[in-house]
Structures are given as C-alpha cells and as structure tokens.
C-alpha positions as CSV (number, residue, x, y, z in Angstrom):
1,X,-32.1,13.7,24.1
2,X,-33.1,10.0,25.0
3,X,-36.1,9.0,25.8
4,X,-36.7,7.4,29.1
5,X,-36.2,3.7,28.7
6,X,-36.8,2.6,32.5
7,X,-40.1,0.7,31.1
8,X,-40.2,-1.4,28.4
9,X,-44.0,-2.3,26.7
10,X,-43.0,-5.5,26.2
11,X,-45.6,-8.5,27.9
12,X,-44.0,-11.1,29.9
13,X,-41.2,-11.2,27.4
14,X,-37.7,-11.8,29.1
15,X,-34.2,-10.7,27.8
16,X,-32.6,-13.7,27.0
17,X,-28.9,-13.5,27.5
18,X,-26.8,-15.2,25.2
19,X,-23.4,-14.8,27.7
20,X,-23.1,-15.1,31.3
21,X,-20.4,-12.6,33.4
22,X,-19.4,-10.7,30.7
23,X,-21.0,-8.5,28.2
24,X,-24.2,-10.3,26.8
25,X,-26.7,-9.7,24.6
26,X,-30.4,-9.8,24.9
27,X,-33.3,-10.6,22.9
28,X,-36.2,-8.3,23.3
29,X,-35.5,-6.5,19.5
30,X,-34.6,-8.1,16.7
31,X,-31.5,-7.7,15.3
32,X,-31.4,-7.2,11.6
33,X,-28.4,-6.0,10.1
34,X,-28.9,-3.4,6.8
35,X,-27.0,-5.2,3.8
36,X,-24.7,-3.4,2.2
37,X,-22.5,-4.8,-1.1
38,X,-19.1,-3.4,-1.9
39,X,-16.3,-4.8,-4.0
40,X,-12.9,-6.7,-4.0
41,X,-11.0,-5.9,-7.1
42,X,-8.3,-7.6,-8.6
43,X,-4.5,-6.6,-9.9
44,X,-6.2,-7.1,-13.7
45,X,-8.5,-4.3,-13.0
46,X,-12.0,-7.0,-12.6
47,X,-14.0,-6.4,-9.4
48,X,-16.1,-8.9,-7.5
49,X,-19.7,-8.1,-5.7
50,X,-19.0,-9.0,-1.7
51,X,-22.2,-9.0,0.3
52,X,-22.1,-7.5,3.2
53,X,-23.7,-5.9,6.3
54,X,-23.7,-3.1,8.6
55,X,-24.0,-3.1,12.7
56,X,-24.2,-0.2,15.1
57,X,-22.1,0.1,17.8
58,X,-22.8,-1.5,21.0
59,X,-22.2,2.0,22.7
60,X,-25.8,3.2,20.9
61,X,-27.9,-0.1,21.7
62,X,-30.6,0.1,24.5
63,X,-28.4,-1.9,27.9
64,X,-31.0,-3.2,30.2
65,X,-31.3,-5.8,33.1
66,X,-30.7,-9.0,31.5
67,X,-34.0,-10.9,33.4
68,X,-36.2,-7.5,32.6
69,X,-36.5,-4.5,30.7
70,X,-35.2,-2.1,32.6
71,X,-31.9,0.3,32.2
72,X,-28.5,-0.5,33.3
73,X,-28.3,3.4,32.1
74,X,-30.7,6.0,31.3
75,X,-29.1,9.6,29.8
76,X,-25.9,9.9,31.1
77,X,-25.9,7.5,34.2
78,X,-25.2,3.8,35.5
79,X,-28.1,2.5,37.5
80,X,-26.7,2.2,40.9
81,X,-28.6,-1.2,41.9
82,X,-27.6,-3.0,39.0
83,X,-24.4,-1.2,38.6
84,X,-22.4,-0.8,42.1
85,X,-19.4,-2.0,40.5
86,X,-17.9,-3.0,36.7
87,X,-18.5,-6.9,37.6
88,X,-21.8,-6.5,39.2
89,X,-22.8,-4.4,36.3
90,X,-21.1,-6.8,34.1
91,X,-23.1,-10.0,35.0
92,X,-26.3,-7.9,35.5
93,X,-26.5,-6.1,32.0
94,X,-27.0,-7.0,28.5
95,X,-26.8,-4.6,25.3
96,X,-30.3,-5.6,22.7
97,X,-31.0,-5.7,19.0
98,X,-31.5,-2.5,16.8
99,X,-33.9,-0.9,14.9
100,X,-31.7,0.9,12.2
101,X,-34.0,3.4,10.5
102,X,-36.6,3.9,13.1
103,X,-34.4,4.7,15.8
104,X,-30.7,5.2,13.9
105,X,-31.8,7.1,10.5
106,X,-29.7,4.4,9.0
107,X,-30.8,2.9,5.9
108,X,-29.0,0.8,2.9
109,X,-29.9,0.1,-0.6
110,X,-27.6,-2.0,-2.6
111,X,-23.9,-0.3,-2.3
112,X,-25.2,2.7,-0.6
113,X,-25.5,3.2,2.9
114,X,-27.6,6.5,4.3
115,X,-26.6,7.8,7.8
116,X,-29.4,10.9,8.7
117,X,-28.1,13.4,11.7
118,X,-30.9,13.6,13.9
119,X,-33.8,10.8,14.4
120,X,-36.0,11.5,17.1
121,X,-34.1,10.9,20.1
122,X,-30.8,10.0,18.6
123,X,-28.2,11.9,16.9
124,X,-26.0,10.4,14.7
125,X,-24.7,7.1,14.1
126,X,-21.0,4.6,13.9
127,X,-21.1,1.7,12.1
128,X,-18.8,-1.2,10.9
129,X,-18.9,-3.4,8.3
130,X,-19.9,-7.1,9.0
131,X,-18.4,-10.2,7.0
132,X,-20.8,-12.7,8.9
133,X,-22.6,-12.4,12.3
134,X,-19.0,-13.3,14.0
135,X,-16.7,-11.5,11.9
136,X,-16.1,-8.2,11.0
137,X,-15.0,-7.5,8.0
138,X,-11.2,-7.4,7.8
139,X,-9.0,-5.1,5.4
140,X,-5.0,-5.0,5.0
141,X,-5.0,-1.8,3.6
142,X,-1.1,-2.2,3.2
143,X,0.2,-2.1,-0.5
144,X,-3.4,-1.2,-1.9
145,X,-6.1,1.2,-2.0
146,X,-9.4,2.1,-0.8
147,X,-12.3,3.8,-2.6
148,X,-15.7,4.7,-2.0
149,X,-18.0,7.4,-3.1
150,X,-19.2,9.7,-0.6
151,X,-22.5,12.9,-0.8
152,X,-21.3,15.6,2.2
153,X,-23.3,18.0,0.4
154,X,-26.0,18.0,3.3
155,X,-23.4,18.4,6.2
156,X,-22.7,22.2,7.3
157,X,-20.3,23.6,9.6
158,X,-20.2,21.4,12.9
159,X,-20.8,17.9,11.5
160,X,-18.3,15.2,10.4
161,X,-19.2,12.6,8.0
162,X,-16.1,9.8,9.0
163,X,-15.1,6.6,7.2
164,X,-11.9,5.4,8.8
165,X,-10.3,2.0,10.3
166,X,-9.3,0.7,13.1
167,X,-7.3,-2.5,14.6
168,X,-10.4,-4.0,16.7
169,X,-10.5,-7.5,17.1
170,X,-12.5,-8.6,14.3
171,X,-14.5,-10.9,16.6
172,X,-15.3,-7.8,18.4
173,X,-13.4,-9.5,21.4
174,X,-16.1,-12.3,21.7
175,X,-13.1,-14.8,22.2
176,X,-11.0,-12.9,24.7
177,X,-13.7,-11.8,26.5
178,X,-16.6,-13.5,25.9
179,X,-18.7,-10.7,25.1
180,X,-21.7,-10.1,23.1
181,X,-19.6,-9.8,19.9
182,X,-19.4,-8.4,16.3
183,X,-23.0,-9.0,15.6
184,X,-23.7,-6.3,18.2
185,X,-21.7,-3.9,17.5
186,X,-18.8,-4.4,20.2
187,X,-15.1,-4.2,20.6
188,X,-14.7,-0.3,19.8
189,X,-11.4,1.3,20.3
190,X,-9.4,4.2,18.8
191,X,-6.1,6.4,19.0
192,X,-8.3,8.6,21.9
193,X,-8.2,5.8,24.4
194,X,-12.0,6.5,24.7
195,X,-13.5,6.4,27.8
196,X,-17.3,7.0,27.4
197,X,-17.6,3.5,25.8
198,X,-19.9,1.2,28.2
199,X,-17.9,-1.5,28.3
200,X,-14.1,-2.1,27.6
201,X,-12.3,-5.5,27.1
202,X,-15.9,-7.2,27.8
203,X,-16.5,-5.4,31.6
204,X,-18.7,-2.5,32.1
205,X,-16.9,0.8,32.6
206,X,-19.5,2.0,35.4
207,X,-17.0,2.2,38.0
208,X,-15.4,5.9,38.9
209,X,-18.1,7.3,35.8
210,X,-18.7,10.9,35.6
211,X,-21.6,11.9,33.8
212,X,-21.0,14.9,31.3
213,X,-21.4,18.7,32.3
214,X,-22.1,19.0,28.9
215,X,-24.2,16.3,27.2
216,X,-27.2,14.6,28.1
217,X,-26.2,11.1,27.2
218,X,-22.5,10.5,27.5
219,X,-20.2,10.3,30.3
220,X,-16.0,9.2,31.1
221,X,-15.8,6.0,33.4
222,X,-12.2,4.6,34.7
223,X,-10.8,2.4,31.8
224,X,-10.5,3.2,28.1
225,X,-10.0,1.0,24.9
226,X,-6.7,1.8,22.7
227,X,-6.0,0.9,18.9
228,X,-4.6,2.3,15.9
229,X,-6.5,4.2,14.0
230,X,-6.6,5.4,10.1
231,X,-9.1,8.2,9.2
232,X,-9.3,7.8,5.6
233,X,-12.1,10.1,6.1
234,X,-13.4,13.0,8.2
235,X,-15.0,15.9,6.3
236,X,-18.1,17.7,5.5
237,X,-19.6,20.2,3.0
238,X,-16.4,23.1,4.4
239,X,-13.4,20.8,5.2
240,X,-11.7,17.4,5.0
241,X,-8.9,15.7,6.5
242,X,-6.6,12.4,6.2
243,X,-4.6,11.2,9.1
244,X,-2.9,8.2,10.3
245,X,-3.0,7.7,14.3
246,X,0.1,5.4,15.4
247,X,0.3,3.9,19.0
248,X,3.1,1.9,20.3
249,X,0.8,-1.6,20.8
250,X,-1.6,-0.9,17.4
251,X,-3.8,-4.0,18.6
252,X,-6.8,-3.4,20.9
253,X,-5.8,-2.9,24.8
254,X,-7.4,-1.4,27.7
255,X,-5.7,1.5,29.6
256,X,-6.9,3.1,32.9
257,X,-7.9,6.9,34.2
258,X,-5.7,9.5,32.8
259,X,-3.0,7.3,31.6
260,X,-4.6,6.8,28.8
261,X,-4.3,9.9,27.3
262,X,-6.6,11.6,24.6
263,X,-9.1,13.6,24.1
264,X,-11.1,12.2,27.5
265,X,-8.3,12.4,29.8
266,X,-6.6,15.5,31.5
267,X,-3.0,14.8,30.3
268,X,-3.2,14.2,26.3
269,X,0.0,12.6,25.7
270,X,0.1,10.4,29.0
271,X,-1.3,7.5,26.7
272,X,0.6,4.8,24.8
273,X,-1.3,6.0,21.6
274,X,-1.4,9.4,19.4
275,X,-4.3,11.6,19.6
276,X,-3.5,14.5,17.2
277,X,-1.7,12.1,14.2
278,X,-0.5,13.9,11.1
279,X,-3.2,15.3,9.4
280,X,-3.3,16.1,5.8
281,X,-6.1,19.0,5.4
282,X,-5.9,21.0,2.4
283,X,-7.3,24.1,3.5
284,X,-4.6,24.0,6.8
285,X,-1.8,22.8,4.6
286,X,-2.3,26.3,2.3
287,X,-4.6,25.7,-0.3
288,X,-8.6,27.4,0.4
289,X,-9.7,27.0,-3.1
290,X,-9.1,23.7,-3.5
291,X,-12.1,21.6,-1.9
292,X,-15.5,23.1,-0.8
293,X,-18.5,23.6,-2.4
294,X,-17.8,25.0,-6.6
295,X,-14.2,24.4,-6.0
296,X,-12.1,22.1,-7.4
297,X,-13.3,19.2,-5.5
298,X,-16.6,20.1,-5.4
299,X,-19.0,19.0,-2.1
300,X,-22.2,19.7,-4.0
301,X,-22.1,17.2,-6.0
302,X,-20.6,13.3,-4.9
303,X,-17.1,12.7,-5.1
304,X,-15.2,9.3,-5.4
305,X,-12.5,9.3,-3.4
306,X,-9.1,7.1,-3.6
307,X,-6.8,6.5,-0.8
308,X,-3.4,4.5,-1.4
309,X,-1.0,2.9,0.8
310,X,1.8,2.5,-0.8
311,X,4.6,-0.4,0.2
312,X,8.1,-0.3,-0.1
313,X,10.6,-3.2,1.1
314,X,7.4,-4.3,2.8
315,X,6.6,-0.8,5.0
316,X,4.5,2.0,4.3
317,X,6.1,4.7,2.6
318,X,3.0,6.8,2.0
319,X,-0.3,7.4,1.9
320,X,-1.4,8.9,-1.2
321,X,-5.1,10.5,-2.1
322,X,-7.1,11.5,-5.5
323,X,-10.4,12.5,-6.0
324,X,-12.8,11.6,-9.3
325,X,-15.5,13.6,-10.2
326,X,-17.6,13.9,-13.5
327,X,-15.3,11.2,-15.1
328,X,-12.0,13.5,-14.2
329,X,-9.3,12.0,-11.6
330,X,-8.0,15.1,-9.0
331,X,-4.4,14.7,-7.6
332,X,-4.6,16.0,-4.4
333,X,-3.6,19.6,-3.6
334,X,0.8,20.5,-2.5
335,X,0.9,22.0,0.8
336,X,2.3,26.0,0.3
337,X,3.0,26.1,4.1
338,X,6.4,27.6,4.4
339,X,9.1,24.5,5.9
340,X,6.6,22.0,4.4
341,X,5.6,23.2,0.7
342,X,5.5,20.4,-2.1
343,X,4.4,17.6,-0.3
344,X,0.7,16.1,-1.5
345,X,0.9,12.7,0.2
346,X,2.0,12.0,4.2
347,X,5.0,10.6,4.2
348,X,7.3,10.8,6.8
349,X,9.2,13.8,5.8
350,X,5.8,15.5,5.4
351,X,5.1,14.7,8.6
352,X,8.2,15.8,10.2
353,X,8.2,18.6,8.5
354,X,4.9,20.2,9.5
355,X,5.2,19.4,12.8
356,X,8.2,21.6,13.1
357,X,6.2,24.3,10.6
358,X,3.2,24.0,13.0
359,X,5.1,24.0,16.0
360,X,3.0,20.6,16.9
361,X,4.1,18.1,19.1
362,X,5.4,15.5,17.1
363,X,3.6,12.5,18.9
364,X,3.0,11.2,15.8
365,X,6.7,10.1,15.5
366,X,7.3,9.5,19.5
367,X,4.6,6.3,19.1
368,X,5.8,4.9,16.3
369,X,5.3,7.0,13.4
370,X,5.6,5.4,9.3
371,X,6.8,2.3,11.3
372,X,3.8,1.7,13.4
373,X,1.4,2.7,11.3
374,X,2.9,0.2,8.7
375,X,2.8,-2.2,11.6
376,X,-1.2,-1.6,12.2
377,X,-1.7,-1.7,8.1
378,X,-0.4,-4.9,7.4
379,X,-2.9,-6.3,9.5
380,X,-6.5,-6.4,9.0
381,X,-8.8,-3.4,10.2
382,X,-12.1,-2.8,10.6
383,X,-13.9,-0.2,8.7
384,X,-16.2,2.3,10.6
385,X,-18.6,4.9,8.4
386,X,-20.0,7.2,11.0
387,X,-21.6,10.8,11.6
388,X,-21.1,12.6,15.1
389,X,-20.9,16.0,16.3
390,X,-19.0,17.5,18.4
391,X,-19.3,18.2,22.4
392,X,-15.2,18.5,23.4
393,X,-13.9,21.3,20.5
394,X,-17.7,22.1,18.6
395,X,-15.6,20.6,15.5
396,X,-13.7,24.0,14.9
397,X,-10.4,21.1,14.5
398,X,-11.7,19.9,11.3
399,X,-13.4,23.6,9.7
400,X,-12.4,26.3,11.5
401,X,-9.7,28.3,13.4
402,X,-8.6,26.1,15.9
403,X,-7.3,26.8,18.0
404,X,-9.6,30.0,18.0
405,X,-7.3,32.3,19.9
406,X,-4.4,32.1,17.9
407,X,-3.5,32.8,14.4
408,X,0.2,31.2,13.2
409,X,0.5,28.9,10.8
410,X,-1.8,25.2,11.0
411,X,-4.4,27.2,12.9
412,X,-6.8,27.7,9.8
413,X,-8.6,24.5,9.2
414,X,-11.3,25.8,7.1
415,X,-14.0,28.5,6.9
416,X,-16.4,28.2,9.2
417,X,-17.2,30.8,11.8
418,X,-15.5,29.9,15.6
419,X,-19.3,30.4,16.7
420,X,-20.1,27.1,14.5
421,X,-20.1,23.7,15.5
422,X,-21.8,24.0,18.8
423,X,-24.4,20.9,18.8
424,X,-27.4,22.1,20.6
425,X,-27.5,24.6,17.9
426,X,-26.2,22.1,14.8
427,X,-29.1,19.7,16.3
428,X,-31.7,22.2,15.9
429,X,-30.4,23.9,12.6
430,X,-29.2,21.1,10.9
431,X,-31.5,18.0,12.4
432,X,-32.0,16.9,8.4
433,X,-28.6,16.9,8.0
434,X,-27.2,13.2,6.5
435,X,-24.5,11.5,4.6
436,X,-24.1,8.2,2.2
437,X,-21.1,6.1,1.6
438,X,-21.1,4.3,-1.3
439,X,-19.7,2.1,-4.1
440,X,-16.8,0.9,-1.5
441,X,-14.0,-0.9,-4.0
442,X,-10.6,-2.4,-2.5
443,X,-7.8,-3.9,-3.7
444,X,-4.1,-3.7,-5.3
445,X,-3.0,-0.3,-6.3
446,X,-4.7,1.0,-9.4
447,X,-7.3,-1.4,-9.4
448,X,-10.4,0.3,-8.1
449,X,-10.7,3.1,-10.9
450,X,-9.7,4.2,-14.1
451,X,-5.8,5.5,-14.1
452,X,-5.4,7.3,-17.4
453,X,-5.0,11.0,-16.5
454,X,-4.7,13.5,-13.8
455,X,-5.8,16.8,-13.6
456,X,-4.1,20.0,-12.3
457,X,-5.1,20.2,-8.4
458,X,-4.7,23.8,-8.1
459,X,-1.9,24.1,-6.3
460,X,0.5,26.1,-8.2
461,X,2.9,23.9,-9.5
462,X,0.4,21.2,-11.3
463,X,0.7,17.2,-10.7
464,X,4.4,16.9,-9.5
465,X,6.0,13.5,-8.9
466,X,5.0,13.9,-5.5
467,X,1.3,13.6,-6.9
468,X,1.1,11.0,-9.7
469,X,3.8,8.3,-10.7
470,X,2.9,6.8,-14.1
471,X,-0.4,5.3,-14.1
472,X,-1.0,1.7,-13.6
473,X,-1.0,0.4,-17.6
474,X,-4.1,-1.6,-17.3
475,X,-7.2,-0.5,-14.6
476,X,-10.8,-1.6,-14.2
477,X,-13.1,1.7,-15.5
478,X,-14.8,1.4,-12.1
479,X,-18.3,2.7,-12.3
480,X,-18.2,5.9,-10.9
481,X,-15.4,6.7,-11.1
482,X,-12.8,7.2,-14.2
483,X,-9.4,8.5,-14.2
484,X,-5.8,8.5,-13.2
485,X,-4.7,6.8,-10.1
486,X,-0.6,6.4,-9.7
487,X,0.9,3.1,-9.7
488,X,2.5,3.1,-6.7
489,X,6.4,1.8,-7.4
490,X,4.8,-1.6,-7.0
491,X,1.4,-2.9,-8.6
492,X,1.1,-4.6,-5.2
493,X,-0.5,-7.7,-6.8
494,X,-1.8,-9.5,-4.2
495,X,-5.4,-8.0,-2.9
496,X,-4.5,-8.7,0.6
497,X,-7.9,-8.2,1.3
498,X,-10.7,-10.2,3.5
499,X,-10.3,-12.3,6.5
500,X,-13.2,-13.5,8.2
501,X,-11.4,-15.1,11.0
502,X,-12.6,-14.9,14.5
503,X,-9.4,-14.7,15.9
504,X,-7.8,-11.4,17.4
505,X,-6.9,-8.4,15.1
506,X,-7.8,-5.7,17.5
507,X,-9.3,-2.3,16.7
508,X,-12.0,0.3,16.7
509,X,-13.1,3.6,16.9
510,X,-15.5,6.1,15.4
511,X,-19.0,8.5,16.3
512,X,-21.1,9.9,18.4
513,X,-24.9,9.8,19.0
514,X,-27.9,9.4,21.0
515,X,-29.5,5.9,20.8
516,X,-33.3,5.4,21.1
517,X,-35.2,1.5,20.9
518,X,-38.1,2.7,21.0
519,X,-38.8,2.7,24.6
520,X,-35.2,1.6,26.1
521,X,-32.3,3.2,25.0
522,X,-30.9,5.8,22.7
523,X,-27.4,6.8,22.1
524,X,-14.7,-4.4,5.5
525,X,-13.3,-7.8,3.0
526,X,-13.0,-10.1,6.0
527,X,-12.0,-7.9,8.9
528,X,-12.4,-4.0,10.0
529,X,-11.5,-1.4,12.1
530,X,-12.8,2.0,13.8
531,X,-12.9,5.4,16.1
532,X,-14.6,7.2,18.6
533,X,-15.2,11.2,20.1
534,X,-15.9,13.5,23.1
535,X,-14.3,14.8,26.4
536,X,-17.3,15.3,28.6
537,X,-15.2,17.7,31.1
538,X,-15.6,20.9,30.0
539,X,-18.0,22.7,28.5
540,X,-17.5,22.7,24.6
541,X,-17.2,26.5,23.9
542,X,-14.3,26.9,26.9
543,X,-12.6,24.0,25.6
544,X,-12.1,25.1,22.2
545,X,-10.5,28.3,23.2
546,X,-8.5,27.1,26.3
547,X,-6.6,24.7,23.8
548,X,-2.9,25.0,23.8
549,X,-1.9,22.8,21.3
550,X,-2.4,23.6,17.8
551,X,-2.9,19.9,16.2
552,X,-6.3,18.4,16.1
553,X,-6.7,17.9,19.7
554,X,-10.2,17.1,20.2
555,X,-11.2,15.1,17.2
556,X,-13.1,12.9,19.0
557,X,-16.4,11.7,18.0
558,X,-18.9,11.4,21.4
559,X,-19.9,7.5,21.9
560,X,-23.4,7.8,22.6
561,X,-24.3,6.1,25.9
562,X,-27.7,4.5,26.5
C-alpha cells in the first residue's frame, strides 16, 4: 500500500533534526497543521470560538535517516543498518512534516474537519487536536459534556469513523522524553497497550518487531504504550458504540511483550489496562430499529451528538448520551437485554449487570471500573478523530455478529454480513469512503445545546428517569443542534475545560492507516487524549471466528507504520 520511500527527490537538502538520542523530527516537509475552530461554552448557555489545529499521528509520518532521505522503515519493516537495536534506531531516525490532503485526504474548513478513507497510498487517518505547537489540547471531561456533529453517511460495513480521548501526555512526552513532541503527532497510547506504534516513551520499538502476516504496512515490536481511554465515538452508517476503557495507572506508561495485554498480545487480560470496556451499543443492548440509516437516529443525514459525564460527590456516576437531529433532542435507546433491561446510560450497575447477561469478563471492573475511569476524567485528555479499518476482527465487533460462531445474547452488534469488513475488499469497494467531525462544543452540563424536550427513543417504555432528569432551566440554542439535554443532578458550573500546559497528563490512542509523503513514507480546550488498532498475528478472517470471548475484543484500530 505504500509507496517506496527508500529515495527522496529532494537536492542536497538535509533532515535537520531538531532532538538528538531520542525521537526527532526532521525538516524535509513542511509542517502545516489544518485549523480547525471548536467552542468552549459556559454554565449561562454562551459559547466562545477557540482556534485550533489538527496533527496526524507520528505513527503515519514518513521516518527517515536523520542526515538523509532514506527509510528507517519501508512497508512493514525496520531498516536493519539503521535499526539494529531500539537506541541505534533511536539516535539514527527522525519522523518529518505532513502533507495533510495530498497524502492524508484530511482537510478542514472552519469547524469541520474531512477525514477521506483511501488517498493514494494511504488508508485512513488519527488525528488530535492541537492547543499550540507544544500542547495538545487538554479536556476534563468530568462533570460536563461533549458535543460535536458528525456525517457517517459515507462509511459502510467495515469502517469506523472514531472520536474518542485518551490520557496522553499533552506534551506528547516531549518533556519526559525528549521526543519530537505534540506538533508531530507523538505520545499515542490506548487501553490496547498497542504495540505497532514506532516509538514508545520516545525510543524506537524496532527491537523483537514482527512484521504482519496480514498487512502490508504494520507490524508488533517488544514494548507497547498504555492509557485510559474514552470512546465517545466509534460508528458508521450500520452501528455505533460508547465505551469507557479503565486501567489501573490511567496515565501514559510503557509495558513490554505480552504483558501488556490487548488486542496485539497473545494473552488479552495479561495487561494492567482493559481492552474490551463496557460498551453501550444499541443494536447489542436490544434495540435494531433504533439507529441506522431511516431509523430513529438517522445516519443519512448528520447527527449532533451529546455525551455527558455526570459527577456526583466528585466521581463519575455516569455517562449519559442524546442525539439531535432536525431541531429534535433523542434520549438514547433502554437496553431490553434480559438481566440488564432499563438502563440507557453506563453506569456501574449497567455495567455489572451486562457483564453477567453477556457472560463477559468483567475486566472492566477488575482495573478499576466507575473509579478509575473517574480517576482518568478528572484530568485532562486528548481528543483523537480518526477513521481506520480493520485487519485483527474485519470490524464484525462494532456491526456484526461477533463473535461469528456463536449466537447468545451480546453477540449481535449490528447488521452487517460476517463476510463484511475485510479491508482489501472495503479498500477497493469503499476507497471514497470519508467522514467529518464538526461543530465540537464543551463545557458544563447543559451548556452545549438546547435542553427543552426529549423525544421518545423507541425503546418501549419512552424517556424514563434513567434517560432525562429535568432539563437544565437555561441552555445556549447551539447552532445545530436544539433540544433537551438532562441537567445532570449538578449544573457542574465550572467548564473545567482547557489546559495548555506542557507538563505530563498522559494519554493516547486511536486509527489505522497507510502513510504516504510523497516519496517517503505512508501509513481538545487545552489538553487531549486518544486510541489505537490491529493485532497483526493472525489473519483477519481466522481471527474473527477463533474468538472466545464475546466483548469487543479486537476493537483495535491498525497504527499505520511508515
């Protein structure tokens, strides 16, 4: 999928590397970062512009001999002369500046950011939001909510359209580890431990790397990079789902080989963080009218979707989702699943509860659970918008049978065919594929759209207290978006909202894709997190049936190596 990047065209122009012995960047593209402007709303219902910018992962940038032009890695695999070892490689190697539409599909236009499947050599895309060139944006989604508009009408069966956060470092690690920092892209970690990221904790990861079976640009090397994680969310035009991912340290840490657990490892749960979370997906939790294309939320057309954290005493007490479309506020849909019916939020007797419905593995709870994740949301994140397919479970997690051999209860995800999904196919079929975030608002609860009714979700028993709890009296009419929204038992006045420090507030995570700079390689408010994909192991259609557990197992977006 990459193009070969061994050669530069460049004349007698040399990388210059900003760092020495550690991760560096290099000059030979420009970096320009697309602007994007989102909003920071007050408890009084008024919203500020905040300008903004987007970066791509450091995992999709060209890496290339820091005194020439040629790769440190080319498809799937380390150059062995510049790479013998992670602190050869290390002092050697440099990641470079982007070229966002050209190479990435990615383009941005005021509030609206455009992220296209398949451009040229690259598939798909993870970015994070930037406060400055040192600082991503931070948000303490604790006691308030998050909303954005998002268009998954152009992603079929197989794709994932994912905004989520994630406890990176907001300087991308730059301080800890000198690195090449936020400006490029780097610091990425997740719940999955991934280990086809490049470089973890500011070293190269080239050491005991095993290129894929199964893709052409992505591998697992010996060290992974472990955060919380909060998938606001993962969906396209079939399916969607919202889930928390806890680990017992939420910050960003490095792990080793299969001790780290997750999707790229052979033992899941060997890690200190949880893979599978507790998802809330309508179509497994009962109810397959209730989002899709013509249904009640309805992915032709874009939706505006709300996402509250609601604080109690200080800690999470749950997390809380409506929809807005054509001026009308959704509550979300009750789950019908027998053990577990009722619930329309995660909280943790939802989670507890269909963990014993599902017969999951309640890992969620054994790393920390409501406590941890409360732990990880009281800190600043850093918000990831990303599109990826699927090489480790062809996506069937997310909108399908999964896994495919079985049939109890939790198995049904969403409609798609167990043949979908696979990504040689999806990047043929569905190359023009592409999504767009937009209008991203955050602040207290109730203060990013209009609160003044709720409609029926569908669900049987109509907006239950478990849905809505009296609207916030007084609420901005945000833009696109107006209805009801609950005030959450507390108006959570204070916005708790950017941080541009540099200091540490680790997380990361988020999608997979094939980079291309042009010859070389291919692949929020003041501080954000992200997420990341893939187990390279196995082939992707043996995988998805060989499953054992039923939870999402292998939602892992593949981090596209250069």
């Amino acid at each position: 999928m990459m193009e070969n990047r061994n050669v530069l065209k460049a004349t007698g122009i040399l990388a210059i590397a900003t760092i020495v012995k550690a991760q560096a960047s290099c000059s030979l593209k420009t970096e320009t970062h697309p602007s994007l402007t989102w909003q920071e709303c007050s408890s009084d219902g008024t919203c500020t512009d905040v300008q903004g910018s987007v970066t791509v992962d450091a995992n999709w940038r060209w890496t290339h001999d820091k005194s020439s032009s040629t790769n440190c890695y080319t498809g799937n695999e380390w150059d062995t002369t510049l790479c013998p070892d992670d602190a050869t490689c290390t002092e050697n190697c440099c990641v470079d500046g982007a070229e966002y539409e050209s190479t990435y599909g990615v383009t941005s236009t005021g509030s609206s950011l455009s992220l296209d499947f398949v451009t040229g050599s690259n598939v798909g895309s993870r970015l994070y939001l930037l406060a400055n060139d040192s600082s991503y944006q931070g948000f303490t989604l604790l006691g308030n909510e998050f909303t954005f508009d998002v268009d998954v009408s152009n992603l079929p069966c197989g794709l994932n359209g994912a905004l989520y956060f994630v406890s990176m470092d907001l300087d991308g690690g730059a301080s800890a580890y000198s690195n090449a920092g936020p400006s490029y892209g780097t610091g990425y970690c997740d719940a999955q431990c991934p280990r086809d990221l490049k470089f973890i904790a500011g070293s190269a990861n080239a050491e005991d790397w095993t290129p894929s079976d199964t893709s052409a640009n992505s591998g697992v090397g010996g060290k992974g990079a472990c955060c919380a994680e909060m998938d606001v969310w993962e969906a396209n035009v079939i399916s969607t789902a919202l889930t928390p991912h806890t680990c017992t340290t939420p910050s960003y840490h490095s792990c080793s080989g299969d001790n780290c657990g997750g999707t790229y490892s052979s033992t899941r749960y060997a890690g200190d963080c949880d893979p599978d979370g507790c998802d809330f997906n309508p179509f497994r939790q009962g109810n397959e009218s209730f989002y899709g294309s013509g249904k009640i939320v309805d992915t032709s057309s874009t939706i505006t979707v709300v996402t509250q954290f609601v604080e109690e005493s200080g800690s999470l007490s749950a997390i809380k989702r409506f929809y807005v479309q054509n001026g009308v506020v959704i509550a979300n849909s009750e789950s019908t699943i027998e053990g577990n019916t009722g619930y329309n939020s995660i909280t943790p007797e939802f989670c507890s509860s269909q963990k014993t419905a599902f017969g999951d593995d309640n890992i969620f709870s054994a790393r920390g659970g409501f406590s941890g994740m409360s732990d990880a949301l009281a800190q600043p994140m850093v918000l990831v918008m990303s599109l990826w397919d699927d090489y480790y479970a062809n996506m069937l997690w997310l909108d399908s049978t999964y896994p495919t051999n079985e049939t109890g209860p939790g198995t049904g995800r969403g409609s798609c065919s167990t043949d979908s999904g696979v990504p040689s196919d999806v990047e043929s079929s569905a190359a023009s594929s592409s999504v767009v975030y937009s209008n991203i608002k955050f602040g207290p609860i109730g203060s990013t759209f209009d609160s003044s009714s709720v409609s029926d979700s569908g669900s049987g028993s109509g907006s239950s207290s478990a849905q809505i709890s009296s609207a916030s009296s007084t609420v901005a009419s945000s833009s696109t978006s107006q209805a009801v929204a609950e005030s959450s038992t507390a108006a959570a006045s204070s916005v708790a909202a950017v941080q541009t420090a540099s200091t540490q507030d680790s997380a990361a995570a988020a999608t997979t894709s094939a980079e291309a700079v042009e010859t070389p390689a291919s692949s929020a408010v003041s501080s954000v997190k992200a997420q990341a994909q893939s187990s390279t192991t196995a082939s992707s259609a043996s995988a998805a049936t060989g499953s054992t557990t039923k939870s999402k197992t292998c939602k892992r977006r593949r981090n596209k190596l250069a």
